[in-house]
C-alpha positions as CSV (number, residue, x, y, z in Angstrom):
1,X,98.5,165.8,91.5
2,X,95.9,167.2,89.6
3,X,92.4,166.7,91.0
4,X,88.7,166.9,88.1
5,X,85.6,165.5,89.9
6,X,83.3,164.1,87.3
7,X,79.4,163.8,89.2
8,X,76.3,163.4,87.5
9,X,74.9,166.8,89.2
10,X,77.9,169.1,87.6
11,X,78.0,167.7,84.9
12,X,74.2,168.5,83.9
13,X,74.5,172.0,84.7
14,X,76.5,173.1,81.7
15,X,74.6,174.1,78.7
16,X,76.8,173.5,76.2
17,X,78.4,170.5,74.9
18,X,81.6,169.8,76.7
19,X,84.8,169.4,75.1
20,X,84.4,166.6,71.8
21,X,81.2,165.4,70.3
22,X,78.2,164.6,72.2
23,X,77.9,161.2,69.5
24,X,79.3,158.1,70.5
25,X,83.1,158.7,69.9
26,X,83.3,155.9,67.1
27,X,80.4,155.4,65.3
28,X,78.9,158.7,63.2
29,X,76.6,157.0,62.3
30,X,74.6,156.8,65.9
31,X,72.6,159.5,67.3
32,X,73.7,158.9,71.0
33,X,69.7,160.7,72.2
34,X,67.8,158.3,70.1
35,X,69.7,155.5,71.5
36,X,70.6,156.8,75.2
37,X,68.5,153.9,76.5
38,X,71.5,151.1,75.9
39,X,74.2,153.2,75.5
40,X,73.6,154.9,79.2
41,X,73.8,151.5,80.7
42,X,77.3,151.3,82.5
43,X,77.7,147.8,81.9
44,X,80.3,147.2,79.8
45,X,78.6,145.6,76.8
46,X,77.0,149.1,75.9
47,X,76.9,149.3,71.9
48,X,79.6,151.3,71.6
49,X,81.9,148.7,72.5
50,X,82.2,147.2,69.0
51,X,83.4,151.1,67.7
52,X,86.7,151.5,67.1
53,X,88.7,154.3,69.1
54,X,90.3,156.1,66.1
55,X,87.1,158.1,64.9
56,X,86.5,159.8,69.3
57,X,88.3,161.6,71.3
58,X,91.1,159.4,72.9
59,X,89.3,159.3,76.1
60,X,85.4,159.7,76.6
61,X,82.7,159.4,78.9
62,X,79.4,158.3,78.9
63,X,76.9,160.2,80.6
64,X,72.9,161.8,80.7
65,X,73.0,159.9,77.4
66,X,75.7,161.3,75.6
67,X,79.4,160.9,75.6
68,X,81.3,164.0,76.2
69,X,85.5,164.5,75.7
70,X,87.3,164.3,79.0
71,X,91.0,163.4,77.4
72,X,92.4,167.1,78.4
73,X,91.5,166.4,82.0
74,X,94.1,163.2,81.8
75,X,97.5,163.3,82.5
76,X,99.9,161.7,80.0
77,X,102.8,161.6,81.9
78,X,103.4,161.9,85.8
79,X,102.0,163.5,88.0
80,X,98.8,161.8,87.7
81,X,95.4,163.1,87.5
82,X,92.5,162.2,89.9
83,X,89.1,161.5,88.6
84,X,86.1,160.3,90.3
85,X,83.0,158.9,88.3
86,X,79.7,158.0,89.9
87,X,78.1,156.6,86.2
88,X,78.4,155.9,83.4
89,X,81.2,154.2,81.0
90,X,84.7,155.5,80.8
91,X,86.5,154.7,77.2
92,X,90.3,154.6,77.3
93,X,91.7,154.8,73.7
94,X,95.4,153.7,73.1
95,X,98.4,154.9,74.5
96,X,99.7,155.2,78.7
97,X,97.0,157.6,80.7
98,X,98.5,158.6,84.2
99,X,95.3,158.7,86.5
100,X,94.3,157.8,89.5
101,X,90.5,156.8,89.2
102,X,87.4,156.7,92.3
103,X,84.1,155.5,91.3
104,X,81.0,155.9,93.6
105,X,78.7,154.4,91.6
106,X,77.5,152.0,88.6
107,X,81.1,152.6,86.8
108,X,82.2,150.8,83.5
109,X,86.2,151.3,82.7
110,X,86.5,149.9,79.3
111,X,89.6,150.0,77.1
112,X,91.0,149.6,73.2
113,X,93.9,149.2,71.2
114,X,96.0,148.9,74.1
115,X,95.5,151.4,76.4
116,X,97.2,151.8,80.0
117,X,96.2,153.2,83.5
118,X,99.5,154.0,85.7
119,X,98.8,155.7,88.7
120,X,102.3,157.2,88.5
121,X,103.4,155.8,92.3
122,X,101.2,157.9,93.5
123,X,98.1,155.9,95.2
124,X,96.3,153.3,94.6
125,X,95.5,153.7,90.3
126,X,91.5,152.3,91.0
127,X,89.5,152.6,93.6
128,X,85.8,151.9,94.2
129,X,84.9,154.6,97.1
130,X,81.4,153.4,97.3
131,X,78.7,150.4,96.9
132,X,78.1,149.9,93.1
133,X,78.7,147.8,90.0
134,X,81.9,148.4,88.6
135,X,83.4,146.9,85.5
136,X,86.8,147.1,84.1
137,X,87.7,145.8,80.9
138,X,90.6,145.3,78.3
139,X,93.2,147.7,80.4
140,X,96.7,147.1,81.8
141,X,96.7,148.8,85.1
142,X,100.3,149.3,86.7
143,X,102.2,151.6,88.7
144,X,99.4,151.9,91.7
145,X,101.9,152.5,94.9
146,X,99.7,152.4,98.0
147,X,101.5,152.4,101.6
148,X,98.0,150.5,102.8
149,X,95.7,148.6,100.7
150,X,95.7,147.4,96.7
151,X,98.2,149.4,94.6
152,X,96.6,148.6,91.7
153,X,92.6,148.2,92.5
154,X,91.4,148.7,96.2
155,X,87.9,147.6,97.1
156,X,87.1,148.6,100.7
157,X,83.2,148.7,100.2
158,X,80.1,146.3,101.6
159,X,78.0,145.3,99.4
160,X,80.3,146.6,96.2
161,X,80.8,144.1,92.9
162,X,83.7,144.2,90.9
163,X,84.4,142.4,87.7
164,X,87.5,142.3,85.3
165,X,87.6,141.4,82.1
166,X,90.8,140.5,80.1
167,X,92.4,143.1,82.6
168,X,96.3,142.9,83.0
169,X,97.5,144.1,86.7
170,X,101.4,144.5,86.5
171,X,104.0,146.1,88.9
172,X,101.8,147.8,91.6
173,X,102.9,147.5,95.0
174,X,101.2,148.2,98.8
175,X,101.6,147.0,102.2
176,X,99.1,144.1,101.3
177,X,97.7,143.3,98.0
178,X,99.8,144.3,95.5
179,X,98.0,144.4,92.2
180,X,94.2,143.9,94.4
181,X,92.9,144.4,97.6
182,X,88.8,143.2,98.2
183,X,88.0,144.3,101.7
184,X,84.6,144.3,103.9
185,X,83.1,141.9,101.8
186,X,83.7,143.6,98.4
187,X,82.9,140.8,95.8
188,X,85.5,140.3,92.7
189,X,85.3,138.3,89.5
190,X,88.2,138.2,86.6
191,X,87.5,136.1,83.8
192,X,90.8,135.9,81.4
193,X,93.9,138.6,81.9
194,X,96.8,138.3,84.2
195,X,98.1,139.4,87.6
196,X,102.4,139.3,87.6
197,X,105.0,140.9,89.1
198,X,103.2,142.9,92.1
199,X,104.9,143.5,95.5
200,X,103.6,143.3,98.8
201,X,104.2,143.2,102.4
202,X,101.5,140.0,102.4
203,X,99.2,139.1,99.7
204,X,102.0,140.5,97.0
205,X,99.1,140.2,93.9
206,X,95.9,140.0,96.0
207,X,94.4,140.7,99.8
208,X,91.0,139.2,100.2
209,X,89.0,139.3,103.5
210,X,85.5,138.8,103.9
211,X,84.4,138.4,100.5
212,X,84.7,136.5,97.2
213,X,86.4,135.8,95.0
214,X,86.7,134.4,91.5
215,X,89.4,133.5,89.0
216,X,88.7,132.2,85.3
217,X,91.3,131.4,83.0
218,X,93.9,133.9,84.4
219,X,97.3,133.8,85.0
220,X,99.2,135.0,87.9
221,X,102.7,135.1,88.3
222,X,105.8,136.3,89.5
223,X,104.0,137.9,92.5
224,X,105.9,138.6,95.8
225,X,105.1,138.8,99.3
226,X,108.3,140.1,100.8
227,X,108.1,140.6,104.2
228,X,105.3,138.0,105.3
229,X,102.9,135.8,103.8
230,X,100.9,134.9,100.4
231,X,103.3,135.4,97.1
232,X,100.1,135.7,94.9
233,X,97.1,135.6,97.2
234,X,96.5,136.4,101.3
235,X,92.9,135.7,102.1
236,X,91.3,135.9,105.2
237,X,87.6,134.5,105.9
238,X,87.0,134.7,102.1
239,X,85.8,132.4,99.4
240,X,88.7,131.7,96.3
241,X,87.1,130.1,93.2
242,X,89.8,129.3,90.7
243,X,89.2,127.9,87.4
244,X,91.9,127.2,84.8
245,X,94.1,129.6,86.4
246,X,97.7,128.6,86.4
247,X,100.4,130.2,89.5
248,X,103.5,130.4,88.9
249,X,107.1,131.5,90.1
250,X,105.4,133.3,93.1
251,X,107.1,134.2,96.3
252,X,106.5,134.9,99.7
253,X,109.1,135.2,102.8
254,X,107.4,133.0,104.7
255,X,104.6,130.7,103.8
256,X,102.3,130.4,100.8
257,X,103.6,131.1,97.9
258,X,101.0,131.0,95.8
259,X,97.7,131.0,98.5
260,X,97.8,131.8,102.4
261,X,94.2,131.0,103.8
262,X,93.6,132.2,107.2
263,X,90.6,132.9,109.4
264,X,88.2,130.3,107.8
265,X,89.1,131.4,104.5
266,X,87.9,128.4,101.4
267,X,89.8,127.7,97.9
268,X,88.6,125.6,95.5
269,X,91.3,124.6,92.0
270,X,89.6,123.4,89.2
271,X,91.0,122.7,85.7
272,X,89.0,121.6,82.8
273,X,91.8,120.3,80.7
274,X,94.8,119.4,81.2
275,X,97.7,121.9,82.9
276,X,94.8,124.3,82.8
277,X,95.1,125.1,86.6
278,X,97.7,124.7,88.9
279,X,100.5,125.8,91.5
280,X,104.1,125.6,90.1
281,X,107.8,126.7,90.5
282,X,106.5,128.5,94.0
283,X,109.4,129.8,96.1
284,X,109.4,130.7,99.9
285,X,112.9,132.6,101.1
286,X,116.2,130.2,101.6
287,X,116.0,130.5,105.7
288,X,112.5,128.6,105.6
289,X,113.1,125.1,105.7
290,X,109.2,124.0,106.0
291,X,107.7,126.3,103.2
292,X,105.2,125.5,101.1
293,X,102.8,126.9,98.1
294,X,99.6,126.8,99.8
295,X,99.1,126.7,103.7
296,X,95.8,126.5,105.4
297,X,96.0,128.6,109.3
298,X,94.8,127.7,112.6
299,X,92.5,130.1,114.4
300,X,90.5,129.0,117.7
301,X,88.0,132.1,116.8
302,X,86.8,130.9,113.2
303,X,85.7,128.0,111.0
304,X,88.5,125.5,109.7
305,X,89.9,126.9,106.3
306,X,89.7,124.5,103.5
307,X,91.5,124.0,100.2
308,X,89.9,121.6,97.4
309,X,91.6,120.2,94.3
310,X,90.3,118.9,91.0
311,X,92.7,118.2,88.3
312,X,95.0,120.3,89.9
313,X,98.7,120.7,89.0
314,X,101.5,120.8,91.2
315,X,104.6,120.1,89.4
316,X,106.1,116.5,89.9
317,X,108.1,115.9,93.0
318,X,111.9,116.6,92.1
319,X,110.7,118.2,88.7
320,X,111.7,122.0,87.7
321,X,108.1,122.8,88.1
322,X,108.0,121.7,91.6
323,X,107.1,123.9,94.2
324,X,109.9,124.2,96.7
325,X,110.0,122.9,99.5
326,X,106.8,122.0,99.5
327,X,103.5,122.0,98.0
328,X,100.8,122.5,100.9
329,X,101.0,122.6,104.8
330,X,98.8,122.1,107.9
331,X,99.3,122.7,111.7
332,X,101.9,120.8,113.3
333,X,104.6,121.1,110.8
334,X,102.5,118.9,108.4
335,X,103.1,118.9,105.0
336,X,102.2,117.1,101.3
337,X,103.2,116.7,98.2
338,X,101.7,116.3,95.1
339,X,102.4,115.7,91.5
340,X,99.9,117.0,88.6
341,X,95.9,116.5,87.8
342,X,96.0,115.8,91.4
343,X,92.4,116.0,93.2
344,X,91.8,115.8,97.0
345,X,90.4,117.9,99.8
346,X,91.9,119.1,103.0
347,X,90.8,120.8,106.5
348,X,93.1,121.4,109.5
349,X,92.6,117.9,110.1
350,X,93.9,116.7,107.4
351,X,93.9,115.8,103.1
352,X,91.8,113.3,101.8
């Protein structure tokens, strides 16, 4: 594996322009000094965003107010490279880009016209390494392989926010947290995208503890927990908002196939229209007889988890898109069912 370090501090001690044009890589007609002001702000609405990718260098980074041409430091096939950033916006144009990527600062990962991260099985393919803003946007990220935490993201920092933004996390795998792990009260939004077909000990598309975390609009399915719990999320003394996000055909071996909420862990379902949000065709392995799609935990050391429910969908009882066997359990082998725009609220002592 391959290994570039991209800081602030090298990077401003080399005279001459690095490889590619110091303009914004898609719009000639910008001078990237007179406008270094907004275009130096990592967030991902900089102004280059509206520039198509065809006219820069396939990918680019935005730095001490210009954009310089980092494409020959990515891998495009395995083994991948390893980049760290601690500014700055990254621009992935087109085409599959084997890296595995550390920020350790204000960090904006922004794609176009399709573009790929694979990390190649060989770690996890993003990683924030330090507190920061960090913002991915309009990537597919796949082929993260960690043997701890989040094959695909992995957030193990205090204080660090993450956003997503029409991101796509697809076959990663890791002991917990499949596509996403959000650790030490790491903070994660994702507004639109989808999160399918990750593998995991527990938590087979996302590990949460100790933080937040929000879903808007996004679809996650065919995640698998396959040794333990939570097909699609594990979460542990965090807060789940979901909006309009629809699980399905997630699995786990045990219990929750779509959410496991342990250690005083909170999850809120809301849908705004109809079949907008939901929990359906959920699976738990043929030797549990009492499985269920979402399970709230008992723990004497923490508050009472809680899961809430407006509009909600979970399948009609018998239908295909039931949840099998069940679609939510409590302590004491208790268990309920529901059918779709269902709203109610439940604590270990019981739904309402």
């Amino acid at each position: 594996m391959t290994l570039h370090v991209f800081m602030l501090t090298l990077a401003s001690c080399t005279a001459e322009t690095p490889r590619g044009e110091t303009a914004a890589p898609t719009d000639t007609d910008t001078d990237a000094d007179t406008d270094s002001d907004s275009d130096s702000d990592s967030d991902s609405d900089s102004d280059s965003d509206s520039e198509p990718c065809s006219t820069g260098p396939a990918v680019s980074w935005f730095h001490a107010g210009a954009w310089e041409d980092i494409t020959e430091s990515v891998a495009i096939a395995a083994p991948a490279s390893a980049l760290t950033f601690d500014e700055g916006e990254v621009r992935l144009c087109g085409g599959t880009w084997y890296t595995l990527i550390s920020t350790v600062g204000d960090v904006a990962l922004v794609g176009a016209d399709g573009a790929v991260l694979n990390g190649g099985a060989a770690g996890s393919v993003i990683t924030v390494a330090a507190a920061g803003t960090v913002s991915v946007r309009d990537l597919t990220v796949t082929g993260g392989l960690s043997t701890r935490f989040g094959g695909g993201l992995n957030c193990e920092v205090a204080g660090a926010e993450l956003s997503l933004s029409n991101v796509v996390l697809s076959e990663n795998s890791a002991a917990a947290g499949g596509a996403m792990a959000a650790l030490e009260g790491c903070s994660v939004d994702i507004v639109g995208g989808a999160i399918s077909g990750n593998t995991a000990g527990s938590g087979g598309g996302i590990y949460v503890a100790g933080g937040a975390l929000t879903l808007n609009g996004v679809s996650v399915s065919a995640n698998r927990a396959t040794t333990h719990y939570g097909g699609a999320i594990l979460a542990a003394g965090a807060q789940l908002t979901l909006t309009d996000s629809l699980f399905t055909d997630n699995y786990a071996y045990y219990h929750g196939s779509a959410l496991e909420l342990d250690f005083g862990a909170t999850a809120s379902c809301t849908g705004t229209t109809p079949g907008a949000a939901g929990f359906l065709r959920g699976t738990v392995d043929s030797h549990v007889t009492n499985g269920d799609a979402i399970r709230l935990v008992s723990s004497q050391f923490t508050d009472s988890p809680s899961f809430v429910a407006e509009n909600c969908d979970f399948g009609a009882d018998g239908s295909a898109d039931d949840n099998r066997p069940y679609d939510l359990a409590l302590p004491a082998n208790t268990f309920a069912e529901y059918g779709d725009a269902a709203s109610f609220a439940c604590t270990l002592a019981g739904c309402l």
